[in-house]
C-alpha positions in Angstrom: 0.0 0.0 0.0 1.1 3.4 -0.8 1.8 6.0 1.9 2.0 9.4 0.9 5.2 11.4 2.1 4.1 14.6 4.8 7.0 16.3 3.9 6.2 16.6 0.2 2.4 17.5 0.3 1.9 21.1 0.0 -1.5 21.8 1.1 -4.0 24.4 0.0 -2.7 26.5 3.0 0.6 26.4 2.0 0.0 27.0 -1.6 -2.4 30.2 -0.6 0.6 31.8 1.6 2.9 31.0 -1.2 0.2 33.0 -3.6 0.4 36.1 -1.5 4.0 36.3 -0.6 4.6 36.2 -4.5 1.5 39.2 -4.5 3.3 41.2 -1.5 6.5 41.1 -3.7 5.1 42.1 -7.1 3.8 44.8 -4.9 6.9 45.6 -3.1 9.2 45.6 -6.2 6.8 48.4 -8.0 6.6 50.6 -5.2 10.4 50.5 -4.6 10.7 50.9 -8.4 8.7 54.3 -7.9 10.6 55.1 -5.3 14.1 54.9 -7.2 12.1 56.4 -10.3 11.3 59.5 -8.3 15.0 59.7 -6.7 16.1 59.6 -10.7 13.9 62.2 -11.1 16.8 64.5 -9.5 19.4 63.2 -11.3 20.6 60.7 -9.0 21.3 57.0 -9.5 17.8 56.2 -7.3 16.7 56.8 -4.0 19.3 54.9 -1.6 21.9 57.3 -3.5 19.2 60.6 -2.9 18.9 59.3 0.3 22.4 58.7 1.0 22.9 62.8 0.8 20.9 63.8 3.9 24.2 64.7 5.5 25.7 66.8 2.7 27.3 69.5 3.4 25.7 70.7 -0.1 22.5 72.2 1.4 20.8 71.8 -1.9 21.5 68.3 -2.3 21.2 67.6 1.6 17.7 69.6 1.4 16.7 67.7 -1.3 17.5 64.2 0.0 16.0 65.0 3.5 12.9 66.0 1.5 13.4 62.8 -0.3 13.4 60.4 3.3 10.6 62.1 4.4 8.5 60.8 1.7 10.2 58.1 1.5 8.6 57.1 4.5 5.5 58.5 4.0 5.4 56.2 1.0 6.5 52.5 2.8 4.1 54.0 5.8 1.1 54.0 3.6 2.0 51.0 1.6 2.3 48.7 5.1 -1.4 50.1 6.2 -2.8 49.3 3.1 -1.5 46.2 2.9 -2.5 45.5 7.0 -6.5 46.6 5.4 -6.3 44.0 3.0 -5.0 41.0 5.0 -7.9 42.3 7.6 -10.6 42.3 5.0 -11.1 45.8 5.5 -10.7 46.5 1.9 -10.1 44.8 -1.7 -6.9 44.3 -2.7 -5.9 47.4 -4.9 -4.1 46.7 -8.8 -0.3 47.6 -8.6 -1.3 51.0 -10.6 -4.0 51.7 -7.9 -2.0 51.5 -5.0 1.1 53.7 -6.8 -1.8 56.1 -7.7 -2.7 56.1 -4.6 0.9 56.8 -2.4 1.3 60.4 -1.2 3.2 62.7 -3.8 6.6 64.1 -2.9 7.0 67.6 -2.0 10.2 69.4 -3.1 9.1 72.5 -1.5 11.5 75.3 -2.2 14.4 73.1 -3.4 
């Protein structure tokens, strides 16, 4: 008689957790695509190299990356609560282009 091996069924549970952590990083990739997009934006190689001029002792460039941060965050902040609302059913999960659309917009305010 044939006994199945426990350590290589994968069960519905495991394929459904497998499904959304694939989904969470198609997700995470596009915003952090967006986010070195925008850092490009000011000429620089992306955003860990914008952000990487907070310190400057440029205060254009170390206004402009401390601008930068400051979305930055604003950006992963909303992403992580949108992403808690979905997992807690309080919403439907949004398309990629929906959820960019929907991150708040940098301000480069005087700089």
């Amino acid at each position: 008689m044939w006994t199945p091996d426990p350590e290589i069924i994968v069960t519905a549970a495991q394929k459904a957790a497998e499904a959304q952590a694939a989904t969470v990083e198609v997700f995470r990739a596009a915003i952090q695509a967006h986010v070195d997009v925008t850092g490009k934006s000011h000429n620089y190689d992306g955003g860990n190299a914008l952000a990487s001029y907070v310190a400057s002792t440029n205060s254009q460039w170390a206004a402009e990356a401390q601008a930068f941060v400051a979305w930055r965050d604003a950006v992963w902040l909303h992403a992580y609560a949108e992403l808690d609302k979905v997992m807690a059913g309080e919403r439907e999960q949004p398309s990629v282009e929906q959820l960019i659309g929907g991150l708040p917009k940098i301000q480069w305010k005087g700089i």
